[in-house]
C-alpha positions in Angstrom: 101.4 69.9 111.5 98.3 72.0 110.7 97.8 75.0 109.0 96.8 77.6 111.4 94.1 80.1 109.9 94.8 83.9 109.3 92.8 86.3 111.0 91.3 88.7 109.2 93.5 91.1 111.5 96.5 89.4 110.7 96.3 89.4 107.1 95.7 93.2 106.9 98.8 93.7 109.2 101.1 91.7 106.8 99.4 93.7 104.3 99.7 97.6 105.8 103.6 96.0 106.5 104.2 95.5 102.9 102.9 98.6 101.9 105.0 100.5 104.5 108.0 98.8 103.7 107.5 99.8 100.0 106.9 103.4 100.7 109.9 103.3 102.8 112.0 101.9 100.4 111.2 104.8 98.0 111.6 107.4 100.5 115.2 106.0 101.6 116.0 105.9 97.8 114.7 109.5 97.6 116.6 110.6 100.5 120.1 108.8 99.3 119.8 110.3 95.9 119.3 113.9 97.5 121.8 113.4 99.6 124.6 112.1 97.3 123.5 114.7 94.4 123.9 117.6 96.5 127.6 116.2 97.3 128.4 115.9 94.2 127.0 119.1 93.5 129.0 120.8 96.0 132.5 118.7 95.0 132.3 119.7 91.1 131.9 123.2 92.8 134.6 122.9 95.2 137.2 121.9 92.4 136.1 123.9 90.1 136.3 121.5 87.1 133.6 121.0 84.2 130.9 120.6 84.9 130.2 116.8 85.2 127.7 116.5 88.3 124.1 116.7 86.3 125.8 113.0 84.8 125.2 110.8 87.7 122.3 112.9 88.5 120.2 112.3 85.1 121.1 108.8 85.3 120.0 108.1 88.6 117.1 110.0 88.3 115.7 108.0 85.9 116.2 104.9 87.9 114.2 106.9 90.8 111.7 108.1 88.7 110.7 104.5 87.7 111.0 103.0 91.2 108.4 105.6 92.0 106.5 104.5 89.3 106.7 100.9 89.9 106.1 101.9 93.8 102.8 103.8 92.9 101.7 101.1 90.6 102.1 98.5 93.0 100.1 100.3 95.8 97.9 101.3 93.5 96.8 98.3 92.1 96.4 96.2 95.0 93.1 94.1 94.0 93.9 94.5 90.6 94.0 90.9 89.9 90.8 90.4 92.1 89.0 93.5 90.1 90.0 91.6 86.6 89.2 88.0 88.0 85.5 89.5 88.8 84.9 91.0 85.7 85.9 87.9 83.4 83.8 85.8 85.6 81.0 88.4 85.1 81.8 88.2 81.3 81.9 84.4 81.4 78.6 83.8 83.4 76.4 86.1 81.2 77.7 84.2 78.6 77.0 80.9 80.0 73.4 82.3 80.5 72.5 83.4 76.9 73.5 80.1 75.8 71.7 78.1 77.8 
């Protein structure tokens, strides 16, 4: 069976796909948390019990804070790897060349 190539096409779809699925994935996570927080918001107000809602909220806050992170790093450093590779090659072939 052969390898078929990629189109250059076809590669940048997979690609805008990943990125949209990420962004999506955030923004579902974003929505949920909104959604749930302002239920539980309106259920501790409801029953009129201490307050306990800002709990669940600071701790899953946090964990949406750094899947935002982790999601802007990701988009954000597409090439990174590419970017570094370049450079030590760079780095490595002027040294090559004042050695010899």
């Amino acid at each position: 069976m052969e390898d078929t190539p990629v189109s250059e096409e076809q590669r940048l779809m997979r690609e805008a796909k990943r990125r949209v699925d990420m962004k999506m994935g955030f923004l579902t996570h974003l929505l949920v948390f909104v959604l749930v927080n302002v239920g539980l918001y309106l259920i501790n107000g409801f029953t009129g019990s201490q307050r306990w809602h800002h709990f669940p909220l600071w701790g899953w806050g946090l964990g949406l804070a750094i899947h935002g992170i982790v999601t802007l790093i990701a988009l954000q450093g597409s090439g990174l790897r590419e970017r570094m590779m370049d450079k030590e090659l760079q780095q490595l072939r002027e040294r090559q060349q004042r050695r010899g």
